[in-house]
Backbone atoms as SQL, in Angstrom:
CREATE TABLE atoms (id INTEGER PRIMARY KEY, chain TEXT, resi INTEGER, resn TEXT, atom TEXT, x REAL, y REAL, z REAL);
INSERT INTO atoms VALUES
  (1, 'A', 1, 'UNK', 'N', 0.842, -1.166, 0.000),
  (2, 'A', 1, 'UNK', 'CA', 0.000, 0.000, 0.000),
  (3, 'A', 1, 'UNK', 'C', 0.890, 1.233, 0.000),
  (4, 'A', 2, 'UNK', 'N', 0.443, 2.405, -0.344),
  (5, 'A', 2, 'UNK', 'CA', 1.023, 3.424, -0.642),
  (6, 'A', 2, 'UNK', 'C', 0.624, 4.244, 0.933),
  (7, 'A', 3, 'UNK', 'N', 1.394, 5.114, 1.289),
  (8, 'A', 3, 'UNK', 'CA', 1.608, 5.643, 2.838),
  (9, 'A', 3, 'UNK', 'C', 2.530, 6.843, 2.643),
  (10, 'A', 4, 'UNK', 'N', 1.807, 8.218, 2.843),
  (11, 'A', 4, 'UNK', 'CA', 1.749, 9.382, 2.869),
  (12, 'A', 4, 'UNK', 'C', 1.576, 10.246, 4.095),
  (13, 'A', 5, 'UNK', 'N', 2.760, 10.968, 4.773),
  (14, 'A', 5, 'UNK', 'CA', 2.324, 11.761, 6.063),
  (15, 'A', 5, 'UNK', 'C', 2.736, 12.913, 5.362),
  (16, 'A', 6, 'UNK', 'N', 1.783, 14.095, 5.889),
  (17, 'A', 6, 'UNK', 'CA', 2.413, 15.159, 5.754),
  (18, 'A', 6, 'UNK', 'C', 1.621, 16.042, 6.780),
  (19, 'A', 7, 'UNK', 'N', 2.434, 16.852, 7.034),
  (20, 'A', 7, 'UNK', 'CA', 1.971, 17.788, 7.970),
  (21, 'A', 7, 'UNK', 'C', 1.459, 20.000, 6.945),
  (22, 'A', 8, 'UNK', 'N', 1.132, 20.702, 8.165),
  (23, 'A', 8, 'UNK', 'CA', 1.226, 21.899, 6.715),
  (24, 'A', 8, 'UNK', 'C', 2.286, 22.505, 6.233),
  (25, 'A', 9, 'UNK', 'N', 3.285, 22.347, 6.791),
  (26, 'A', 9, 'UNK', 'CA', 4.858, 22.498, 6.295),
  (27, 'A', 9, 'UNK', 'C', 5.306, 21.901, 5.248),
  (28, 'A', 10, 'UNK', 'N', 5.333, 20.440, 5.459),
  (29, 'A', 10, 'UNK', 'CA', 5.747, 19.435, 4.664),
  (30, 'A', 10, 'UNK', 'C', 5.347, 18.098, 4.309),
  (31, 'A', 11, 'UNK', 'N', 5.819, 17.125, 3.492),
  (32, 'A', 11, 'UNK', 'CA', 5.741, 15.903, 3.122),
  (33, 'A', 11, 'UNK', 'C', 6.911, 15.155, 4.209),
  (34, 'A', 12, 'UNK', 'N', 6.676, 14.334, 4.933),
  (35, 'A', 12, 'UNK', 'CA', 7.586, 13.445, 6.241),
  (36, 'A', 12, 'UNK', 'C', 7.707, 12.463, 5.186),
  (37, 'A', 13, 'UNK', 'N', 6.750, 11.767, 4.883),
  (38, 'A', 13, 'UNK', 'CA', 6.957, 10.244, 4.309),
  (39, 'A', 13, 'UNK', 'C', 6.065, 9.811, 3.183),
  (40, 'A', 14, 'UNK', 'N', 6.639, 9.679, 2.462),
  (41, 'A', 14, 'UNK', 'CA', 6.071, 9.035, 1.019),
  (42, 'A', 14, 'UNK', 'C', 6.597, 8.158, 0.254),
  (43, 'A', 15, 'UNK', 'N', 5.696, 6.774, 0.204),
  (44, 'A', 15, 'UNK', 'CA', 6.279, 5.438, -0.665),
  (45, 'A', 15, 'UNK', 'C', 5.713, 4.097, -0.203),
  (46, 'A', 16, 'UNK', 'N', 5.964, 2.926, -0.474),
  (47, 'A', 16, 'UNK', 'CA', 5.089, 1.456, -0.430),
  (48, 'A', 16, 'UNK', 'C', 5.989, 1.008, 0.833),
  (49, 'A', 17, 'UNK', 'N', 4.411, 0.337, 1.661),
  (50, 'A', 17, 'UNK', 'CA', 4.486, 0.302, 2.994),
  (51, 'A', 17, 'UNK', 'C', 4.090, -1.472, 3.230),
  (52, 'A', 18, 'UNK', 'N', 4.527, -2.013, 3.924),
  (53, 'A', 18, 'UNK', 'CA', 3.384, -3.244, 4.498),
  (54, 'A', 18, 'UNK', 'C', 2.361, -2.369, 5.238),
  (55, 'A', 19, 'UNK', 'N', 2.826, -1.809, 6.019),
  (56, 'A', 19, 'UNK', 'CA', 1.408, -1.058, 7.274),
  (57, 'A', 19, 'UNK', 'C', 1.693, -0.141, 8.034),
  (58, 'A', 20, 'UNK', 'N', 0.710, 0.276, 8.557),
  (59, 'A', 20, 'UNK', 'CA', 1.507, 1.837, 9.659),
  (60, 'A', 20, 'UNK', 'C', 0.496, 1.165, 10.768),
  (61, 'A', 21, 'UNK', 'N', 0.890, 1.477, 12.178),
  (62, 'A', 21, 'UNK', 'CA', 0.060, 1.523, 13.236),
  (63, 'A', 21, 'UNK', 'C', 0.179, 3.114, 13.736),
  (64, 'A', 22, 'UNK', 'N', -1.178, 3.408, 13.977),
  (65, 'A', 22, 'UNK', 'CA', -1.567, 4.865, 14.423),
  (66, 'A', 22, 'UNK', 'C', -2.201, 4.607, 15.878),
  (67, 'A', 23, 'UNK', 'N', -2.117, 6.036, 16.344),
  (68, 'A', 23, 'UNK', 'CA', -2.347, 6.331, 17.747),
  (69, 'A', 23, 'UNK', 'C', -4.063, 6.664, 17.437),
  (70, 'A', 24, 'UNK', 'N', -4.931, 5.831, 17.590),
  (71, 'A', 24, 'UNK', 'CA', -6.175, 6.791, 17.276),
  (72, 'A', 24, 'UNK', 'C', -6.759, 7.265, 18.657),
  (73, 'A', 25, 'UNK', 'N', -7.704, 7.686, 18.504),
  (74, 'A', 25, 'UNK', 'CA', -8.665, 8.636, 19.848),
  (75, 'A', 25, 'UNK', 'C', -9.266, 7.991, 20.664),
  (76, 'A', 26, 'UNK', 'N', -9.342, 6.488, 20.535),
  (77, 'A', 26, 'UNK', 'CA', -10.205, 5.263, 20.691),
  (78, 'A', 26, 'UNK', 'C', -8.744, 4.303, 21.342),
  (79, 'A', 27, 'UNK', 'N', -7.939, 4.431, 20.663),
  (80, 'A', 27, 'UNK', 'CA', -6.782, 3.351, 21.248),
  (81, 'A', 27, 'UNK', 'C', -5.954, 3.232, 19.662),
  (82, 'A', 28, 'UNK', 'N', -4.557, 2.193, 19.761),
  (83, 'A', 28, 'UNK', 'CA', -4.233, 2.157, 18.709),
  (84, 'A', 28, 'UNK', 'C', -4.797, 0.990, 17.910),
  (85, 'A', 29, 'UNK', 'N', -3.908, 1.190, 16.377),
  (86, 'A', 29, 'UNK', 'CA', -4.874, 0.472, 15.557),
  (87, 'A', 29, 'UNK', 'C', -3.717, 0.823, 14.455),
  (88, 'A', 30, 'UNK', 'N', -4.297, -0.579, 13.594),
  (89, 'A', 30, 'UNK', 'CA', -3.465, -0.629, 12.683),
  (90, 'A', 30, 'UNK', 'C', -4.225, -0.411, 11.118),
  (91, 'A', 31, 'UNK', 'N', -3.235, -0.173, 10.230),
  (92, 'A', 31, 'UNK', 'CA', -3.842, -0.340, 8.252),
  (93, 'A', 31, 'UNK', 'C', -2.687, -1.152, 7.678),
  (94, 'A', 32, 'UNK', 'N', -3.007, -2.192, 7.044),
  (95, 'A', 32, 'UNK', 'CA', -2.486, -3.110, 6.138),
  (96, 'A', 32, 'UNK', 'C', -2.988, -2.856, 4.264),
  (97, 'A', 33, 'UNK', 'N', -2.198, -4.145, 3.719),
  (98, 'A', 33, 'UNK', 'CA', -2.794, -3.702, 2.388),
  (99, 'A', 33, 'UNK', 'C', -3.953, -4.131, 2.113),
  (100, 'A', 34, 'UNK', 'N', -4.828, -3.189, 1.125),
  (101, 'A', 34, 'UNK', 'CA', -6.144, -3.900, 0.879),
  (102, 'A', 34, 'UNK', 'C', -6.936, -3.860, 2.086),
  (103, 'A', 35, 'UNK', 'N', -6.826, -2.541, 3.068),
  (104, 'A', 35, 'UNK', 'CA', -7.877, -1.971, 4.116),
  (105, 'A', 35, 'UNK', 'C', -8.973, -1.432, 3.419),
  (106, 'A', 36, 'UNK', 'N', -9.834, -1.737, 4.403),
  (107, 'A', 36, 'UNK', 'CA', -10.974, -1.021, 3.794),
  (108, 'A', 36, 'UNK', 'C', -11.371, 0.568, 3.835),
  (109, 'A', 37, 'UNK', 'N', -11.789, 1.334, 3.065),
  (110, 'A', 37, 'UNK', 'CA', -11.983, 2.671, 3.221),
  (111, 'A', 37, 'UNK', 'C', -12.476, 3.208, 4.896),
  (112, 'A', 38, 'UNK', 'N', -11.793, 3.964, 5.376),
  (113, 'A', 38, 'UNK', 'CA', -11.274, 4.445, 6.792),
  (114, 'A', 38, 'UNK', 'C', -10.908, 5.728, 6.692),
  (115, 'A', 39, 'UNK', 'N', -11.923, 6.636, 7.609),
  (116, 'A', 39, 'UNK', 'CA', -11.455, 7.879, 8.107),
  (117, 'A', 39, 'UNK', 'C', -11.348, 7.983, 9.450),
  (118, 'A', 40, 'UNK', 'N', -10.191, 8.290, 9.857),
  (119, 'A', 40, 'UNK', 'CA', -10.408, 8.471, 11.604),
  (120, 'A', 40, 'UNK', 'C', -9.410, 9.741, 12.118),
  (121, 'A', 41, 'UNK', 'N', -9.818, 10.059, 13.196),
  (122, 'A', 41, 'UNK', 'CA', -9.167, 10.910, 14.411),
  (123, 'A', 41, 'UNK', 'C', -7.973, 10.435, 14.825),
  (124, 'A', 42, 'UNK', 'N', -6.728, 11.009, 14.811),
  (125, 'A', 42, 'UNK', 'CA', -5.263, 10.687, 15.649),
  (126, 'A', 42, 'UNK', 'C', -5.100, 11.772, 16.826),
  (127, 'A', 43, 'UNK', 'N', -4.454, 10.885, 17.903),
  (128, 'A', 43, 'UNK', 'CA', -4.828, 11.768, 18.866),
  (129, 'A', 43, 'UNK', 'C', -2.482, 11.790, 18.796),
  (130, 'A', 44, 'UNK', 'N', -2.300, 12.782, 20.195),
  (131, 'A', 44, 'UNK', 'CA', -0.793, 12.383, 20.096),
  (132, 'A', 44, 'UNK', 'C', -0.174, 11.271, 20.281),
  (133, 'A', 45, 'UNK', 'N', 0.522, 10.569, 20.068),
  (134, 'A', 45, 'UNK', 'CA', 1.343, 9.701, 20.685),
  (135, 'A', 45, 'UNK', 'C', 2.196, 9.241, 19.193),
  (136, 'A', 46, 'UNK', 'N', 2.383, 7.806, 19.063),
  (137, 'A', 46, 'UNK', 'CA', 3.830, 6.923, 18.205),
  (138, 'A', 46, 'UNK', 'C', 2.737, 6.371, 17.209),
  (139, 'A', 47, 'UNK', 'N', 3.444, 6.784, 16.159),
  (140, 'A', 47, 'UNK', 'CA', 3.080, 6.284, 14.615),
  (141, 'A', 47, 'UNK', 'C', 4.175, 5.516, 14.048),
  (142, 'A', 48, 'UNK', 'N', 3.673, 4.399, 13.849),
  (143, 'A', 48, 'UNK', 'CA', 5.417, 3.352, 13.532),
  (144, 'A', 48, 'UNK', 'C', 5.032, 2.925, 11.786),
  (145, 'A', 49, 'UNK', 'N', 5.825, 3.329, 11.023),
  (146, 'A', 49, 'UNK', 'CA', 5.892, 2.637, 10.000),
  (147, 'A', 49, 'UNK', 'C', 6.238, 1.085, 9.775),
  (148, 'A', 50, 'UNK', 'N', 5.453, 0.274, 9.287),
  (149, 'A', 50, 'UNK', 'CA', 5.996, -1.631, 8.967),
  (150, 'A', 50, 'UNK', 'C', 6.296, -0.841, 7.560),
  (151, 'A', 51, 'UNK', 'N', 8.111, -1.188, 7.350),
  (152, 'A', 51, 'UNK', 'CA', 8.029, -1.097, 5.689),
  (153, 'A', 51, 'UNK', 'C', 8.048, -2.559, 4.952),
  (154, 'A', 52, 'UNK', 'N', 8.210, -3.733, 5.928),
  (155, 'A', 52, 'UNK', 'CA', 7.652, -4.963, 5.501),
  (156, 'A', 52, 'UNK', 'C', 7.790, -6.167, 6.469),
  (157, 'A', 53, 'UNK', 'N', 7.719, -7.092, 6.412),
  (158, 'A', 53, 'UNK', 'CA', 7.150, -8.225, 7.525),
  (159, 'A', 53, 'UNK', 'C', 7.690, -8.585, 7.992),
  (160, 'A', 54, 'UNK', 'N', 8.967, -7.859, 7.834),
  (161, 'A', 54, 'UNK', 'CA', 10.066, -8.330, 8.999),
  (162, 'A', 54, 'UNK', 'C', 9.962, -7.126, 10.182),
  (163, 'A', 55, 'UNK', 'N', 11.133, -7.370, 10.725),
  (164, 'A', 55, 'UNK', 'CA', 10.866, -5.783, 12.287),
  (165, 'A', 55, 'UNK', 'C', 11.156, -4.412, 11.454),
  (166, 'A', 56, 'UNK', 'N', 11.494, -4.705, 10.163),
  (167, 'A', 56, 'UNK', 'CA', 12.041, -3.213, 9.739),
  (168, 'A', 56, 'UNK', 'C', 11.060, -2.112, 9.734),
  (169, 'A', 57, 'UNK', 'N', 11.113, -0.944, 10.659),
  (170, 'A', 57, 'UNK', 'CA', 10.004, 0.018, 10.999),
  (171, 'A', 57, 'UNK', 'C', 11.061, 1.175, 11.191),
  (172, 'A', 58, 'UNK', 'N', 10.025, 2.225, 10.985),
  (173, 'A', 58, 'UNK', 'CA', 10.760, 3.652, 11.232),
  (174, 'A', 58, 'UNK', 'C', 9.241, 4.334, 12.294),
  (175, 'A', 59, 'UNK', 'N', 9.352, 4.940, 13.238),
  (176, 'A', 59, 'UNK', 'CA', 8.544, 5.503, 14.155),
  (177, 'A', 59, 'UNK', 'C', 8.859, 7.293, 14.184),
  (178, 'A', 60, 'UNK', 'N', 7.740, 7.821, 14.288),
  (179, 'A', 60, 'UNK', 'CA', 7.678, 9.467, 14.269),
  (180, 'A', 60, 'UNK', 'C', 6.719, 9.101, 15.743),
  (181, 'A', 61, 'UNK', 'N', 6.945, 10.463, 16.319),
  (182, 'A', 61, 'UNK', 'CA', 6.194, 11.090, 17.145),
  (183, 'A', 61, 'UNK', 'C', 4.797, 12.163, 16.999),
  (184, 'A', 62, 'UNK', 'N', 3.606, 11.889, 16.475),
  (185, 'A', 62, 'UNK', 'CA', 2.928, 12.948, 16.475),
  (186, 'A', 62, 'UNK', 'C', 2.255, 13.454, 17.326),
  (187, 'A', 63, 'UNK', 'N', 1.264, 14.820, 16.648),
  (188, 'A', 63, 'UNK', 'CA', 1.255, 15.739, 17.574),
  (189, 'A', 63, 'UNK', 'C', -0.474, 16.046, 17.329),
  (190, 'A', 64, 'UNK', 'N', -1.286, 14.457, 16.782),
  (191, 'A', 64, 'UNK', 'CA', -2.790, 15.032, 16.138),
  (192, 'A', 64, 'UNK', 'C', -3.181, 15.089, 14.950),
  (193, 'A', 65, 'UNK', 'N', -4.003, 14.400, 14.378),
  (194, 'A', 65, 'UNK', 'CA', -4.063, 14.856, 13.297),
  (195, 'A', 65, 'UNK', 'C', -5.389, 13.615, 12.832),
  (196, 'A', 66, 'UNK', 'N', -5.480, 13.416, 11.540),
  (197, 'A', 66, 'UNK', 'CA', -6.339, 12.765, 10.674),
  (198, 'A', 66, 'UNK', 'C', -5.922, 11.379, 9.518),
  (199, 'A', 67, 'UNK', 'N', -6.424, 10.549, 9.801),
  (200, 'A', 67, 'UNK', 'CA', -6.236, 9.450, 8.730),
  (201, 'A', 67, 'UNK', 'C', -7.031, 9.282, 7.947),
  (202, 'A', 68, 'UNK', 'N', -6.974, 9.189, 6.133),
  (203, 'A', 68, 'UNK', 'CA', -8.010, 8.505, 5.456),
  (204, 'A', 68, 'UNK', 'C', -7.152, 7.115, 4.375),
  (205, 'A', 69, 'UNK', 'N', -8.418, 6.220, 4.387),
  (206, 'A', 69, 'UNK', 'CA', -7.976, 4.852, 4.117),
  (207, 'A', 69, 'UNK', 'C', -8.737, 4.847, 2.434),
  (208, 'A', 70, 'UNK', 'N', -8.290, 5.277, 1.309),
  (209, 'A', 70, 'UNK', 'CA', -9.238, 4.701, 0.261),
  (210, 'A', 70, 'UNK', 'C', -8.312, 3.989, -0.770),
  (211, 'A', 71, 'UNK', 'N', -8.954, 3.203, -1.379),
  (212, 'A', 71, 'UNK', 'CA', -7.867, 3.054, -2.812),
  (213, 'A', 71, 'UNK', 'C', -6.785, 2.569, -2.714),
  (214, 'A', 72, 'UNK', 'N', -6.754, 1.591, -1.672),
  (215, 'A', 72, 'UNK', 'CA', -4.996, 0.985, -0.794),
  (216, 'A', 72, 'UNK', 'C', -3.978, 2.167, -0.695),
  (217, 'A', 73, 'UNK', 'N', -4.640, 3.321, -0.445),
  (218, 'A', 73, 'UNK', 'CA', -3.354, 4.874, -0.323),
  (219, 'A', 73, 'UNK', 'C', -3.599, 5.123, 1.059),
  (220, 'A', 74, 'UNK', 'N', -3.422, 5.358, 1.921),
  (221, 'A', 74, 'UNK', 'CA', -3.165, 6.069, 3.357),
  (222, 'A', 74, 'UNK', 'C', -2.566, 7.133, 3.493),
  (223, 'A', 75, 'UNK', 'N', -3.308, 7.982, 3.815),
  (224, 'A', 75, 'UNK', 'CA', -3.135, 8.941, 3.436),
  (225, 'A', 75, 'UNK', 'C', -3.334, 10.015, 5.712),
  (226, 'A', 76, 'UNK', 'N', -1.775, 10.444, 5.990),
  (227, 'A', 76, 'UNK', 'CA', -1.949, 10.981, 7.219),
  (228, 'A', 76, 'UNK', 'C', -1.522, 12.351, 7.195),
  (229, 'A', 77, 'UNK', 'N', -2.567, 12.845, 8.011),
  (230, 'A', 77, 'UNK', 'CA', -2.700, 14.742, 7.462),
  (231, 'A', 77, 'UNK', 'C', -2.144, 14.685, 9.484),
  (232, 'A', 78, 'UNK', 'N', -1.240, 15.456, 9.805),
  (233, 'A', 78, 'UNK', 'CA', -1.146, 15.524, 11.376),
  (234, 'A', 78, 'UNK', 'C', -0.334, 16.945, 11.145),
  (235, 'A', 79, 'UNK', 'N', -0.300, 17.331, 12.386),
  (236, 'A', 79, 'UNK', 'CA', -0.169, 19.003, 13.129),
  (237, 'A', 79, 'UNK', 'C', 1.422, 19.148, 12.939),
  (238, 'A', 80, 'UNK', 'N', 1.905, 17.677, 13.411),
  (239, 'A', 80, 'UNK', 'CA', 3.075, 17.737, 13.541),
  (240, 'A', 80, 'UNK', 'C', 4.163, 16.400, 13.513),
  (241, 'A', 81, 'UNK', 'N', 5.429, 16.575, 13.164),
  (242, 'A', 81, 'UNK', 'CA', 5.362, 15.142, 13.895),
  (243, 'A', 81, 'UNK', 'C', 7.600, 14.920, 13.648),
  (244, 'A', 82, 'UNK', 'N', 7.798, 14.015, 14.806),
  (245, 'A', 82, 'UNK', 'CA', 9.321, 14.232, 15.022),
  (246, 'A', 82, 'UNK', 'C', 9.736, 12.591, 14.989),
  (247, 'A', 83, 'UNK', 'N', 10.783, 12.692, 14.191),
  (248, 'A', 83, 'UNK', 'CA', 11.246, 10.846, 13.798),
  (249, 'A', 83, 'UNK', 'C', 11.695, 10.716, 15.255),
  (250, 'A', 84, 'UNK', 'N', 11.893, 9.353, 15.891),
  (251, 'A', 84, 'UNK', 'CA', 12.390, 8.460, 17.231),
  (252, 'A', 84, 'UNK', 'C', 13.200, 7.963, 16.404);
């Protein structure tokens, strides 16, 4: 799946993902490939990139923001956000 953060400054991350787990408002939660269409609320906390099925991950810190799920693209709109 394709996996897009950007904040209103900038583009953080763009390119083919196994999955991201997000901090949502509800608890965390994950998107894989071939999710189903998904809009949700991010509240602050750890957004970890899976770039595939092994442990290889890259993690940011955000600061809030919005997820939408259509079209196997993921697409994360947030306030802010700092690589770990």
């Amino acid at each position: 799946m394709t996996l897009e953060i950007l904040t209103p400054e900038k583009k953080i991350f763009s390119g083919d993902v196994y999955g991201v787990q997000l901090p949502g408002i509800n608890g965390l939660f994950e998107v894989l490939d071939k999710h189903a269409p998904l809009v949700s609320a991010l509240k602050e906390g750890k957004l970890k990139i899976l770039k595939d099925k092994t442990s290889n991950t890259v993690s940011y810190s955000i600061h809030g923001g919005f997820v939408e799920v259509l079209n196997n693209k993921t697409t994360v709109l947030v306030e802010g956000a700092d690589e770990l």
